[in-house]
C-alpha positions in Angstrom: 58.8 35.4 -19.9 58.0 37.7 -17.0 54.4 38.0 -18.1 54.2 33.6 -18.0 55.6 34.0 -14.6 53.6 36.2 -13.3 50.2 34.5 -15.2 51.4 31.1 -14.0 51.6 32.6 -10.3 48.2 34.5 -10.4 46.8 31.2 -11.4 48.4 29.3 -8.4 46.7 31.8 -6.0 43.5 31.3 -7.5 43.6 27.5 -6.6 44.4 28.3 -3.3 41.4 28.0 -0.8 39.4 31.6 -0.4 39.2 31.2 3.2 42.6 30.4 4.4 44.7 31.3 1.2 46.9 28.0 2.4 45.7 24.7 1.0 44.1 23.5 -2.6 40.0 23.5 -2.6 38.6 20.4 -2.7 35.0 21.9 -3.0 32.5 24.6 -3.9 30.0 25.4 -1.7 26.5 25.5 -3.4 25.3 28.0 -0.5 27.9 30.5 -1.6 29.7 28.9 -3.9 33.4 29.9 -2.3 36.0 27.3 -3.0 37.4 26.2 0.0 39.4 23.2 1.2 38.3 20.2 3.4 39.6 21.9 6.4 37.6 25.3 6.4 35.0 23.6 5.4 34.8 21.5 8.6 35.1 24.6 10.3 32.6 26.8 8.5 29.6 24.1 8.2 30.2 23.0 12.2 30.4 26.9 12.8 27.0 27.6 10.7 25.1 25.4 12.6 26.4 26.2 15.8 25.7 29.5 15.3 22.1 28.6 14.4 21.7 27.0 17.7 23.4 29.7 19.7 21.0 32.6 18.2 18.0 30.7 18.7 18.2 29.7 22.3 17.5 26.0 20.5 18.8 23.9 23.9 19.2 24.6 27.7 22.4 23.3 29.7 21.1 20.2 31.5 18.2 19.5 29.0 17.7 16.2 27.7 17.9 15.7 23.9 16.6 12.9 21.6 18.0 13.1 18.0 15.5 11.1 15.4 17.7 8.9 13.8 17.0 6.6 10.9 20.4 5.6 9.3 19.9 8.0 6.6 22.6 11.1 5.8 21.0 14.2 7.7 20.2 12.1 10.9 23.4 10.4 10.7 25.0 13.9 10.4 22.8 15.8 12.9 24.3 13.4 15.7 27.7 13.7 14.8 28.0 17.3 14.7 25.3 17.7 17.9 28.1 15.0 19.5 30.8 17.2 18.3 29.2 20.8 19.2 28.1 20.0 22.9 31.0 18.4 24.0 33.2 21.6 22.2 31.0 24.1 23.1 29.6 23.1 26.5 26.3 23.0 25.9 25.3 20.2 29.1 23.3 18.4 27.1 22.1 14.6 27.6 21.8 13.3 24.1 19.8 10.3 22.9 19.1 8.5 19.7 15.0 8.0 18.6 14.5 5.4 15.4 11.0 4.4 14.7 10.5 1.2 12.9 7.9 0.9 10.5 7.9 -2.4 9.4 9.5 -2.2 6.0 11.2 -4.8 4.5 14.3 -4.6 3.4 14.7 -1.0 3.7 13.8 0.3 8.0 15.3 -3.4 9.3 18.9 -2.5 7.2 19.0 1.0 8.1 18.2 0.2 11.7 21.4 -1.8 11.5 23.2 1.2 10.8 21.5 3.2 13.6 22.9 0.4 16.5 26.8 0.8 15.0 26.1 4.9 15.4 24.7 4.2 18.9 28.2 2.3 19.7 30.1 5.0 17.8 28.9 8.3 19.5 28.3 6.5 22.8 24.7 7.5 23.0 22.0 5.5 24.5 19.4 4.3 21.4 15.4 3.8 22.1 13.7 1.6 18.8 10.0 2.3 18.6 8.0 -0.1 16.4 4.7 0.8 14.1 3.8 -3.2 15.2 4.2 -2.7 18.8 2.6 1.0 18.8 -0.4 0.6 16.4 -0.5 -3.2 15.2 0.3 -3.3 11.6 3.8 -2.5 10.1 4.1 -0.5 6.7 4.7 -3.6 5.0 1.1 -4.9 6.0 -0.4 -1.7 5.0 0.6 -1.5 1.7 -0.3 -5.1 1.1 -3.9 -3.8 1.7 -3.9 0.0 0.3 -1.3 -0.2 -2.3 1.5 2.1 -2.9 -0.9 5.0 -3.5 -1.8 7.3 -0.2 1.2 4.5 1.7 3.0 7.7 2.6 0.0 9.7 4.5 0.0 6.8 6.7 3.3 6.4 7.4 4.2 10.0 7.9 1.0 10.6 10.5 1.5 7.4 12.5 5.7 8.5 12.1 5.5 12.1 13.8 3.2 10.2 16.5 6.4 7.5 17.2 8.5 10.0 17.4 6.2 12.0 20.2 5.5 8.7 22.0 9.0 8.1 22.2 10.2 11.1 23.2 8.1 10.9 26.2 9.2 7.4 27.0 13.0 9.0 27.1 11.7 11.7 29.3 13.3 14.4 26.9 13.0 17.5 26.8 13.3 18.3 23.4 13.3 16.1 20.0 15.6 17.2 16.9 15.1 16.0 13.4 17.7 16.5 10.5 15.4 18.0 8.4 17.8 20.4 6.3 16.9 23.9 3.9 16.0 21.6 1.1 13.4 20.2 3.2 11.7 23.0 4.6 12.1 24.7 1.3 10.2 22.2 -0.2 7.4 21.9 2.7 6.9 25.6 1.8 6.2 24.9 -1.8 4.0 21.6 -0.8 1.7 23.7 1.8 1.2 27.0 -0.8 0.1 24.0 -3.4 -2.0 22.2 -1.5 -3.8 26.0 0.2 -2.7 24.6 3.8 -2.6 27.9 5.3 -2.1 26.1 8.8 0.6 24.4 8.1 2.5 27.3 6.2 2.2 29.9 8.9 4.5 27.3 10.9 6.5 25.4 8.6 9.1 27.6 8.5 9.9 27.6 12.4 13.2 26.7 13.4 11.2 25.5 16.5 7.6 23.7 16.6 5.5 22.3 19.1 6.3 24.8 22.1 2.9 24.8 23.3 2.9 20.7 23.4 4.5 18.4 25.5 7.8 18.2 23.9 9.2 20.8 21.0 10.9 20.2 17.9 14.1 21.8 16.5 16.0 21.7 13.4 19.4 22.5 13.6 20.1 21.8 10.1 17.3 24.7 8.9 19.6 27.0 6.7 22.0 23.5 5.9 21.9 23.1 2.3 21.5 19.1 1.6 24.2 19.4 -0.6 26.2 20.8 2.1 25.5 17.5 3.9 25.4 15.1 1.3 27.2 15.9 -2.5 30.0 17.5 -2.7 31.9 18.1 -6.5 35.4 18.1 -6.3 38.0 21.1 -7.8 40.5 18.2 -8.4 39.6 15.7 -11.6 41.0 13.2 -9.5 38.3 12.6 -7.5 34.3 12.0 -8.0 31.2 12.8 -6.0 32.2 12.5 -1.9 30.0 13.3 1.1 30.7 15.4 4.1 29.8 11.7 5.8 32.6 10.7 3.6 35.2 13.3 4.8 34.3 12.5 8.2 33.9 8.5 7.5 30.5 8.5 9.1 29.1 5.3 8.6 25.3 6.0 7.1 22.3 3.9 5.3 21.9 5.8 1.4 19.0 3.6 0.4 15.9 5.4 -0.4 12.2 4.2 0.9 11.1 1.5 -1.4 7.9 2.8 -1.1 8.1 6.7 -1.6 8.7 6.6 -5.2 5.5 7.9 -5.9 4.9 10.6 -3.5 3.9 14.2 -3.9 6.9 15.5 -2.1 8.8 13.9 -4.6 7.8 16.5 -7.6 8.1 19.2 -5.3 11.8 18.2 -4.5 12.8 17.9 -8.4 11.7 21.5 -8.8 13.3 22.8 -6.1 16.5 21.4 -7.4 15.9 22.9 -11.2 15.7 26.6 -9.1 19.2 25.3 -7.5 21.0 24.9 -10.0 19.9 28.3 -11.9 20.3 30.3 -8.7 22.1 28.5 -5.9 20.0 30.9 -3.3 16.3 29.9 -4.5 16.6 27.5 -1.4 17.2 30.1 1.2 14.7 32.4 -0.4 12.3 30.7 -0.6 12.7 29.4 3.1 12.6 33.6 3.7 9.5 34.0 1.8 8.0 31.5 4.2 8.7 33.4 7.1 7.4 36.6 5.6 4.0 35.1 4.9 1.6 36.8 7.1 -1.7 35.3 7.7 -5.0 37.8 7.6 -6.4 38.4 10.9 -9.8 37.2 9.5 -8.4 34.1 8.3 -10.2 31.4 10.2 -7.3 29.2 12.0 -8.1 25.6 13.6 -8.1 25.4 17.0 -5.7 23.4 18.7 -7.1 20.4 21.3 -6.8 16.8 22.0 -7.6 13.5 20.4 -11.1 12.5 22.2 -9.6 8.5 21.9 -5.5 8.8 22.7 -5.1 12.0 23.9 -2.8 13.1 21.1 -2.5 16.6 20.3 -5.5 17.1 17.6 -7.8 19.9 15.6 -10.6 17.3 15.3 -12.2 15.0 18.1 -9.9 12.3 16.8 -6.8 12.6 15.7 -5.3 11.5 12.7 -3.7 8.1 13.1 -6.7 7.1 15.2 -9.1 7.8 12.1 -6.2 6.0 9.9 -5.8 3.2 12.1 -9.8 3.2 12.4 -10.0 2.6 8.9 -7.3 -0.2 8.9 -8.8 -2.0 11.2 -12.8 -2.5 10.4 -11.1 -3.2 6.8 -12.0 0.5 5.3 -8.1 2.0 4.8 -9.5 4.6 2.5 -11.7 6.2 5.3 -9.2 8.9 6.7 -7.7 9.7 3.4 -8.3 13.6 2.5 -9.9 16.9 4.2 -12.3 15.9 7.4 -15.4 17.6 6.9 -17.7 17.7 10.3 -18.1 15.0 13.1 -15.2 13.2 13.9 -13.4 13.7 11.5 -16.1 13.6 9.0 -18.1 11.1 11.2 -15.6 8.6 9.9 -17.0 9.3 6.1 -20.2 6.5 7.2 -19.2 3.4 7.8 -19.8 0.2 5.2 -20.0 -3.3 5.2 -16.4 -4.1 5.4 -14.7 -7.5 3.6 -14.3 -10.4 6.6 -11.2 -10.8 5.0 -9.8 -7.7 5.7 -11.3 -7.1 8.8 -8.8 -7.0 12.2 -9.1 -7.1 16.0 -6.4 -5.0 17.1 -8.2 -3.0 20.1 -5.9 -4.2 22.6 -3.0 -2.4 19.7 -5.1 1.1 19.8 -3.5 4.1 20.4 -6.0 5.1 23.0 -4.3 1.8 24.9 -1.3 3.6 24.9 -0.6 5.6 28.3 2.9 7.1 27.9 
């Protein structure tokens, strides 16, 4: 009977949360996989990321902030807890939500929605960027001309540019994304696949674009996306719920209709396969990314500017004015892969391009744009 007792007691302490040793776990945490309750876990995952900030010198009292929001979970999120943390912590900053607007159909216009309810909810003041306004064709218009295959190199380029040319239209001083471990993990994979030595000696920065006109940070760096997004309950009672859930954030969960297809995609479902056989392949991974060290003789591309908009470029033209080059004499194809010589491969020769296809959008180009 004693021996029940005592059993039946050890096993009531070991429901207890590991942190506090006062409430019933709701959760395990797939960072460290401690089972904690609702409340600690508030406290730990606002804590982490404060902490993150804090170390890194990531913001200066006074500095103004836009937060790249698109509805979705991590952006969402990331201005909540950046709400939370600067008024609790004092940090003096001026925050502002970013959303770019690519023109997609029943997917950008819905989450968007979402976006305007957060920018009544947080009180911060929201700027909308459009692909249409900014370049002339919407996502929805390229696709309809270069299928779903390569939609995403477009809309990523011309993105990252929206988000600059917005940033500078708020007058910030700095531009955070919610890009979370998972991400970044994955980036590291994606640039070691495709050889981009460029792009992996920086991915892993918690900070990018110092020596440009306005840096990027990432809070959410060493924030697993499970952290932010699935949570399993200890208790059968309940299912899957979201820190957003907890909190009763109001977010958009639909994913791209367009992305199905991209690379990033495979990269992600591998990344997850290493999660669940060793919850710390993500942070790893991240840490192997840092340790890369680039030979001295390794021949790095030198930074300059866009010949045509005055974007920040390694070729006389920048991307998205080679991509939106190519949309417009009717040739979308023509800025797809590696530049090789000229501008940016002297534009790969121009042919005779279909009257059909063919657009006057000069008063749309990105060199028209003086921000």
């Amino acid at each position: 009977m004693e021996a029940s007792e005592g059993k039946s007691k050890k096993q009531g302490a070991s429901r207890l949360c590991c942190l506090c040793n006062q409430r019933r776990p709701v959760l395990k945490r797939p960072k460290t996989l401690q089972q904690i309750c609702k409340e600690c876990f508030y406290e730990v995952f606002e804590e982490e990321i404060h902490q993150v900030i804090v170390k890194n010198h990531l913001f200066k009292s006074g500095e103004r902030v836009a937060i790249g929001a698109s509805g979705g979970k991590d952006s969402t999120v990331l201005a909540y807890v950046l709400s939370e943390l600067n008024r609790r912590h004092s940090y003096g900053l001026d925050l502002f939500l970013l959303s770019i607007d690519e023109g997609i159909t029943g997917y950008r216009d819905d989450s968007l929605e979402t976006v305007k309810r957060n920018e009544l909810q947080y009180g911060l003041p929201l700027q909308i960027l459009s692909y249409k306004d900014l370049y002339g064709w919407t996502m929805d218009d390229i696709v309809k001309m270069i299928g779903l295959k390569n939609n995403c190199t477009f809309c990523g380029v011309f993105r990252r540019q929206a988000l600059d040319r917005g940033a500078a239209l708020l007058k910030v001083d700095k531009l955070v994304t919610g890009h979370n471990a998972d991400d970044i993990a994955e980036t590291v994979l994606l640039n070691i696949l495709r050889g981009d030595i460029a792009r992996l000696s920086r991915c892993t920065s918690i900070t990018t674009g110092e020596d440009g006109p306005i840096p990027r940070c990432k809070p959410f760096k060493y924030t697993y996306e499970k952290e932010i997004v699935i949570y399993p309950f200890i208790t059968e009672s309940f299912s899957l719920h979201t820190y957003a859930y907890f909190k009763k954030l109001d977010y958009f969960s639909t994913e791209c209709i367009y992305s199905p297809n991209a690379y990033r995609g495979f990269a992600r479902e591998f990344i997850k396969d290493l999660e669940r056989l060793r919850p710390r392949a993500i942070l790893d991974i991240i840490k192997s990314g840092e340790d890369f060290r680039i030979a001295t003789t390794t021949k790095m591309p030198e930074q300059g500017t866009c010949e045509r908009c005055g974007y920040i470029s390694s070729q006389k033209w920048c991307k998205a004015c080679v991509l939106l080059d190519g949309l417009n004499r009717g040739l979308p194809k023509m800025g797809i892969g590696r530049a090789r010589g000229g501008v940016n491969g002297d534009h790969q020769k121009e042919t005779k391009k279909p009257a059909s296809a063919a657009r006057s959008l000069e008063s749309k180009q990105c060199g028209s744009l003086d921000f």
